[in-house]
C-alpha positions in Angstrom: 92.6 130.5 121.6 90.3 131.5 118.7 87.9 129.1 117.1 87.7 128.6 113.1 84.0 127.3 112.3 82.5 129.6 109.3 81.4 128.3 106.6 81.2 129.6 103.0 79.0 129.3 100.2 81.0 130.9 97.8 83.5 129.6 95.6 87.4 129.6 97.7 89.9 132.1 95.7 92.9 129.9 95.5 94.8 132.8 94.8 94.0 134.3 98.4 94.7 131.0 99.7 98.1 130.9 98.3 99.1 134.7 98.4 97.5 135.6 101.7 96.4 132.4 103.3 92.8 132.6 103.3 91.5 129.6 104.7 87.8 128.2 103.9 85.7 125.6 105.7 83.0 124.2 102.9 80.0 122.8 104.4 79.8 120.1 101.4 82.3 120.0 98.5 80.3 119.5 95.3 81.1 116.2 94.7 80.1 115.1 98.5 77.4 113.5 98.3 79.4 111.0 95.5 82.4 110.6 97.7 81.6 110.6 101.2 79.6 107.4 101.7 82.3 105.7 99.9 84.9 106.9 102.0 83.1 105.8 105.0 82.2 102.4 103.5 86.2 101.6 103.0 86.6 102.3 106.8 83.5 100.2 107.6 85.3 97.3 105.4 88.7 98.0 107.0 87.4 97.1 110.5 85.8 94.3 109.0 88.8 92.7 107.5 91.2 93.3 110.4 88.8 93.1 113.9 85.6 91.2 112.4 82.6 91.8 111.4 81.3 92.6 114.7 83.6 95.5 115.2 82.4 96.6 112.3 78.9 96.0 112.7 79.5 98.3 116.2 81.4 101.0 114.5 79.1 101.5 111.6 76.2 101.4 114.2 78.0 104.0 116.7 79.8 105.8 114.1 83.8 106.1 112.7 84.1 108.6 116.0 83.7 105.6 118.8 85.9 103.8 116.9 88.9 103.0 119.8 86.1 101.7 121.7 85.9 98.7 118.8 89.2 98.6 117.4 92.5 98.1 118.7 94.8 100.6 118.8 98.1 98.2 118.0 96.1 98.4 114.2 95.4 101.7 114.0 98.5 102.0 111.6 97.2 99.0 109.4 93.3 100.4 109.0 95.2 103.6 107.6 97.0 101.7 105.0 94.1 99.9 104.5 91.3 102.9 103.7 94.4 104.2 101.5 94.9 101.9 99.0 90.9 101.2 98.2 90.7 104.8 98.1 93.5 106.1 96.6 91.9 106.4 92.9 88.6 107.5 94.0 90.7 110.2 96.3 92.6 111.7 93.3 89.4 111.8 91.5 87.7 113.4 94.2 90.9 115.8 94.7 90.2 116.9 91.0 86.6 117.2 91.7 87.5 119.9 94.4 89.4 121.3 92.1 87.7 122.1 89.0 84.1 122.5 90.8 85.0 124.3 94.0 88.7 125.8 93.2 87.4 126.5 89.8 90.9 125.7 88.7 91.4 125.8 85.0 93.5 123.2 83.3 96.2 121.7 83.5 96.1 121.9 87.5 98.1 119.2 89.8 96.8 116.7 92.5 99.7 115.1 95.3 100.2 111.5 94.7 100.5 111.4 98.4 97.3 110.7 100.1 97.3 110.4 104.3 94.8 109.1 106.6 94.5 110.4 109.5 93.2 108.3 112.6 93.4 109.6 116.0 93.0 107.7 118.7 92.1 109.8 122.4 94.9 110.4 124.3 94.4 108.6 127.3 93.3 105.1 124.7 96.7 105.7 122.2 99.2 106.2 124.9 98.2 102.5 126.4 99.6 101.0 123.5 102.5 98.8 123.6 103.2 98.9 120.1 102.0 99.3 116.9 101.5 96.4 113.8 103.1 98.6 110.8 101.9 97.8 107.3 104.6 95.8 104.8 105.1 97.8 101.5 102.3 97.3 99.3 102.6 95.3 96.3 99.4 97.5 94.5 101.6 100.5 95.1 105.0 98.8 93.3 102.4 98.0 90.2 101.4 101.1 90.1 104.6 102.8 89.9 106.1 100.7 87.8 103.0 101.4 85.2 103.9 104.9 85.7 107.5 104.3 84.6 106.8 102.5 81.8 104.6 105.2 80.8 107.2 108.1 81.4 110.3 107.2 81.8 111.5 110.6 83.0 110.1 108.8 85.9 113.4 106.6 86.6 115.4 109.3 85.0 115.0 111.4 87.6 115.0 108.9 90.2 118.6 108.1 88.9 120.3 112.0 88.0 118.7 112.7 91.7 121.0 110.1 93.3 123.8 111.2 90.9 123.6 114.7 91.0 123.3 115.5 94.3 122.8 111.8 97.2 120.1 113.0 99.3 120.8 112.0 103.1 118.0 112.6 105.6 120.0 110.9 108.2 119.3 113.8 110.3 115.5 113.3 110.5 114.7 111.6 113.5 110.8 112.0 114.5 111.0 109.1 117.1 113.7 111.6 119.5 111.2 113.9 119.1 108.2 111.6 120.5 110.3 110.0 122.8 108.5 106.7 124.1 105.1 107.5 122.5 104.1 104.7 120.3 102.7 105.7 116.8 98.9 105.9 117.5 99.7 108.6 120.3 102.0 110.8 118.0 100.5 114.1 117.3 102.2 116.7 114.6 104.1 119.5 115.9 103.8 123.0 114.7 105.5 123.0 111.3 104.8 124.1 107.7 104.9 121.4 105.0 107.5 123.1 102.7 110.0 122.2 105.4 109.4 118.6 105.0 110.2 119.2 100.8 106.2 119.3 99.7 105.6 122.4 96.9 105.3 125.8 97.2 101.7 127.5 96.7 99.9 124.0 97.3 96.6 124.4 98.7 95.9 121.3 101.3 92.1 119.5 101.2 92.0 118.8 105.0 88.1 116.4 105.1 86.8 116.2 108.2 85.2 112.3 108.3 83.8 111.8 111.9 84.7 112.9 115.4 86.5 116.1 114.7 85.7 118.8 117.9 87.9 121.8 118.9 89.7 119.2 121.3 91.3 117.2 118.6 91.6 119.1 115.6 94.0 121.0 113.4 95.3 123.9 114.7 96.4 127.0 112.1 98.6 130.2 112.6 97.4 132.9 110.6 99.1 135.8 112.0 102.4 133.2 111.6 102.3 133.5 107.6 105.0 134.6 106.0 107.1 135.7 108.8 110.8 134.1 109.1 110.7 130.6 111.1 113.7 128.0 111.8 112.9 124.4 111.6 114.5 121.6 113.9 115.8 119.1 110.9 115.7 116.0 113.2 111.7 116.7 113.7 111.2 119.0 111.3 108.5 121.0 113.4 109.5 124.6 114.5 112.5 124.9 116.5 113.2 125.7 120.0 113.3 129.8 121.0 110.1 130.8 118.6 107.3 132.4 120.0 104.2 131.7 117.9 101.2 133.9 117.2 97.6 133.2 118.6 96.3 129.3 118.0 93.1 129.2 115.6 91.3 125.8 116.3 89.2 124.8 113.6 86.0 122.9 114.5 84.6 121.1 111.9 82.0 119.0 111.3 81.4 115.3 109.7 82.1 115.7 106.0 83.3 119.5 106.2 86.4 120.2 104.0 89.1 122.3 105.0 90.9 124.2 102.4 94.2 126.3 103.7 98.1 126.8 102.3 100.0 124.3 103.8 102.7 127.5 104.1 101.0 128.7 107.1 102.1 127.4 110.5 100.0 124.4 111.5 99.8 121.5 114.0 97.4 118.7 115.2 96.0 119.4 118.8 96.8 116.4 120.7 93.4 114.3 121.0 92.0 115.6 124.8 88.8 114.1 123.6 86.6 111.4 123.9 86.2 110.7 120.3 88.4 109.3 117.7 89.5 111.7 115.1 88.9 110.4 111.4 90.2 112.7 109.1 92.1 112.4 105.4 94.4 114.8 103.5 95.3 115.3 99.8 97.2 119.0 98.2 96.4 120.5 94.7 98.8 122.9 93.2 97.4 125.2 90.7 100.4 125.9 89.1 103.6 123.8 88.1 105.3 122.2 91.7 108.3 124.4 92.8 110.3 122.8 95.8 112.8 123.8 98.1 115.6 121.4 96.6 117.4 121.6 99.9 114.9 119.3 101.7 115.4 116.1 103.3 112.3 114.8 101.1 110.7 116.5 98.0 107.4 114.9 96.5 107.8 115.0 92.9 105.0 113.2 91.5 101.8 114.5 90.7 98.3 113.8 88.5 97.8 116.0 85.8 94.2 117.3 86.0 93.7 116.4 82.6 94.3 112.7 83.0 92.2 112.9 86.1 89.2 114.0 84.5 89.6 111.2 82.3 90.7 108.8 85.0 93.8 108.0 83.7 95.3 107.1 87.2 98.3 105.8 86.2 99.9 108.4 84.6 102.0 110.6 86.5 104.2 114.0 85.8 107.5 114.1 87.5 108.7 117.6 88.4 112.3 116.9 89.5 113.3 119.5 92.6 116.6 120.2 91.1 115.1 121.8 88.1 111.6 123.1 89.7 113.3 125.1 92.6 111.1 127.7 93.6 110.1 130.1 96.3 106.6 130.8 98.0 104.7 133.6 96.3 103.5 135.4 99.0 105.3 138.5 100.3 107.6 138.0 103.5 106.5 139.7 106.5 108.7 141.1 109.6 109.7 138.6 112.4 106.5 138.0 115.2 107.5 140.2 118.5 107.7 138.5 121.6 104.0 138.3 123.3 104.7 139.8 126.3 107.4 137.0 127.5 110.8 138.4 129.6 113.9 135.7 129.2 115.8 135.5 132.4 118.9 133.6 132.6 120.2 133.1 136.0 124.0 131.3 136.8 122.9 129.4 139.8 120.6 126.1 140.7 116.9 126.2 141.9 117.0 127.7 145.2 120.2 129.4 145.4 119.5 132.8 144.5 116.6 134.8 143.4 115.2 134.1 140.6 114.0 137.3 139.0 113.0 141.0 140.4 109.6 141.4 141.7 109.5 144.1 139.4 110.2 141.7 136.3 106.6 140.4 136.6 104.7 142.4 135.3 100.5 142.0 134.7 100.0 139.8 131.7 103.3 138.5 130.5 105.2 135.5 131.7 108.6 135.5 132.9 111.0 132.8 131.7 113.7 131.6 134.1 116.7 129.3 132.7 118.4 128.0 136.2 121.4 125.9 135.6 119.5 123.2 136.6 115.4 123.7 135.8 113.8 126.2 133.1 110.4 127.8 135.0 107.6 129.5 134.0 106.6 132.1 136.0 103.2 134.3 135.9 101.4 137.4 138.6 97.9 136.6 138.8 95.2 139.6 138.7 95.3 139.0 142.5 99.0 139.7 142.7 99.8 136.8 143.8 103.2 134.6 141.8 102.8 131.1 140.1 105.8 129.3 139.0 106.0 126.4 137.3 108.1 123.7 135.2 108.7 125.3 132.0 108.5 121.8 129.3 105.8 120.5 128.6 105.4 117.1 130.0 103.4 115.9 126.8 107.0 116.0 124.7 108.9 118.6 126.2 108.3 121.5 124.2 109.2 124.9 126.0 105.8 126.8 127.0 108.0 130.0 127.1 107.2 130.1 123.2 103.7 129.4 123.5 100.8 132.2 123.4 98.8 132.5 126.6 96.0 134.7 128.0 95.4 135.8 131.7 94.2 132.1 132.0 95.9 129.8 130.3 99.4 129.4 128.6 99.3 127.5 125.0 101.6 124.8 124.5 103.1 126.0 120.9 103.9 122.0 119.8 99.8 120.4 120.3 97.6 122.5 121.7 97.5 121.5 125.0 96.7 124.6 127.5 98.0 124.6 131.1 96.1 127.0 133.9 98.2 129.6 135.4 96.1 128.9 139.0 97.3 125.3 139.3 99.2 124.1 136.4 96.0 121.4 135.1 96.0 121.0 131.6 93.2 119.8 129.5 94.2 116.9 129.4 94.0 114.4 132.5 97.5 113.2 131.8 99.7 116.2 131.9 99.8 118.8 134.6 102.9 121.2 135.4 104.6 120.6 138.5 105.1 123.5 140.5 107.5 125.3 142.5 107.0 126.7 145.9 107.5 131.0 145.7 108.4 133.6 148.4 109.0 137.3 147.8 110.9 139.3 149.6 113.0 142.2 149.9 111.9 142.7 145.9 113.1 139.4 144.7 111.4 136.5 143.9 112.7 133.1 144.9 112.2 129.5 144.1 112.2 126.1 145.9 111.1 123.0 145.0 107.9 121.5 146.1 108.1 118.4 147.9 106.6 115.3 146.5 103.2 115.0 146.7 102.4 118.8 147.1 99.8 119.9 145.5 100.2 122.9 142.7 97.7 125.0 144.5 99.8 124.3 148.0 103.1 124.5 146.6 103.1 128.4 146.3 102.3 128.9 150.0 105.2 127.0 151.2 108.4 129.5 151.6 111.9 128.8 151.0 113.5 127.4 154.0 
């Protein structure tokens, strides 16, 4: 896995960004030292207001990073809502900002009226959660809007010829069968690409790094992934099942660095193996006029005109209704990725009742994927000749490993991150660890058994079948 961390100190070309997915990490936007205490300050407030003032007398003392070790996880979901709406002006503002002084975008440009704040919790704190207190809608948020309609009415207008033209049903979307039992504060993002989810083509996403973001936590990009053909699961809407993906790019950033990338390349959240929290906050800027993908589940249609930003006109909006702002990304389509040195094997019998592959199918530095009737495995030759085989899904979510990139140490999990050994199955992550099966060649075949309960990985491959 490759690690993102240069910074620049020139100005980002959002025209690479959108036509060949350059990605830039600025050390300080311009308008940082403005912004960033203020940002801070609304977290500082929102532990106050919903854990006390002596969680946040701790957290401003040990930083927003140790915040699970002052502040409940169940309200993780309510501090988010909370940093949002006493931010949500200055955020477009400082959107703009970015804009005009880093982008060097000239006018009329467009800042999301979506904001998101990102909290993540360590893994082994979020998954203890029971549940999670979600916020009410907001009342600030109705006045808002309806100020916004007043002031353009295309506003409703399109609200209405939407539901006429064409009733949207996202009945399909189902994110909670994707997490299974995980409660909110545990849920990581899969790999996806946020077109797919019905945000504009040729946005450029802010990604600000607030406290606590480290390599074992953070965004993850696919650079060699752009523009190449992908399908998308519509219940999760992450990339589907049978996809290899290219080489994972961590990006480690530090407090207050600002990640600018297209939100068109293939991206996901590393599931958080640390022992920090992960405050982070995201807001998109589109150059040009918003083009969507009208066949979404979702499209986000409303937008700040530069123009009225600079002024701080925060209640005006532009609608840009899908149906007539269909549109296609700008960048030029690329071949399908290869395979990276994976072999599919399907087999018509159970675990342990035939071989499971030729000897001669594993070969040095590619994995061998087995589909039993009854268990998928994962199968690997060390540089000491010697077979691991494993369970194939990961046991974070169940994502299949067979797609994921891997090295001659570790194999990527393609959904979050995670990275499994091939010498014992450990992950990096005390939670998850592959179970393994138990391996005998023979006669140039390579069979399977299961290990017995309790076996350890690095035992289970010297037991033989029988």
């Amino acid at each position: 896995m490759a690690t993102i961390s240069r910074t620049t100190n020139e100005r980002p070309n959002a025209e690479a960004i959108i036509a060949r997915a350059a990605y830039y990490i600025l050390d300080r936007c311009s308008s940082h030292a403005e912004f960033y205490p203020m940002v801070c300050e609304a977290f500082y407030d929102g532990v106050g207001s919903l854990a006390g003032r002596e969680a946040a007398n701790a957290v401003r003392r040990d930083g927003l990073a140790m915040l699970h070790k002052h502040f409940p996880t169940e309200k993780v979901l309510l501090l988010e809502e909370h940093v949002r709406l006493a931010l949500k002006e200055t955020l477009y503002h400082w959107s703009y900002r970015v804009g005009k002084e880093d982008l060097g975008l000239p006018h009329p440009f467009y800042v999301d009226h979506l904001i998101v704040i990102r909290i993540h919790f360590p893994y082994q704190v979020a998954m203890k959660a029971k549940m999670a207190e979600r916020p009410g809608a907001s009342r600030a948020d109705f006045v808002d809007h309806a100020i916004s309609a007043l002031r353009n009415p295309r506003i409703v207008l399109n609200q209405a010829s939407r539901a006429i033209r064409r009733p949207r049903s996202n009945s399909s979307y189902d994110p909670d069968q994707f997490h299974g039992s995980l409660t909110k504060p545990a849920r990581s993002h899969g790999a996806h690409i946020d077109t797919w989810y019905g945000h504009s083509f040729d946005g450029i996403n802010l990604w600000w790094s607030i406290d606590g973001v480290t390599v074992d936590n953070t965004v993850i990009l696919y650079p060699d992934m752009f523009g190449r053909p992908m399908e998308y699961d519509n219940k999760s809407m992450y990339l589907a099942s049978g996809q290899q993906v290219s080489e994972p790019h961590q990006v480690d950033l530090k407090p207050g660095q600002l990640l600018l990338f297209n939100p068109e390349m293939l991206h996901s959240t590393q599931v958080n193996v640390s022992d920090k929290t992960r405050v982070a906050l995201t807001t998109r800027v589109n150059p040009h006029t918003p083009r969507f993908n009208d066949e979404a589940p979702f499209n986000f249609e409303h937008w700040h005109n530069s123009s009225d930003l600079e002024r701080r006109r925060f209640k005006a909006l532009d609608v840009f209704p899908a149906g007539r702002n269909r549109g296609a990304p700008s960048h030029d389509q690329r071949p399908k990725l290869a395979a990276h040195k994976t072999k599919r094997i399907s087999v018509g019998h159970a675990v342990g009742d035939g071989p499971a592959c030729l000897s001669s199918d594993l070969v040095a530095g590619s994995k061998v994927a087995i589909d039993f009737l009854d268990a998928k495995a994962l199968l690997w030759r060390t540089a000491a000749g010697e077979v691991k085989a494993y369970t194939r899904l990961c046991p974070h979510v169940g994502v299949d490993l067979a797609d994921g990139w891997h090295d001659g140490d570790v194999v990527h999990c393609p959904g979050h991150g995670l990275r499994f050994s091939w010498l014992d199955g450990a992950s990096n992550c005390a939670s998850f660890r592959l179970r393994a099966f138990s391996v005998e060649e023979r006669d140039g075949n390579v069979f399977l058994a299961r290990a017995a309960a309790g076996v350890d990985n690095a035992k289970a491959s010297e037991m033989v079948k029988g």
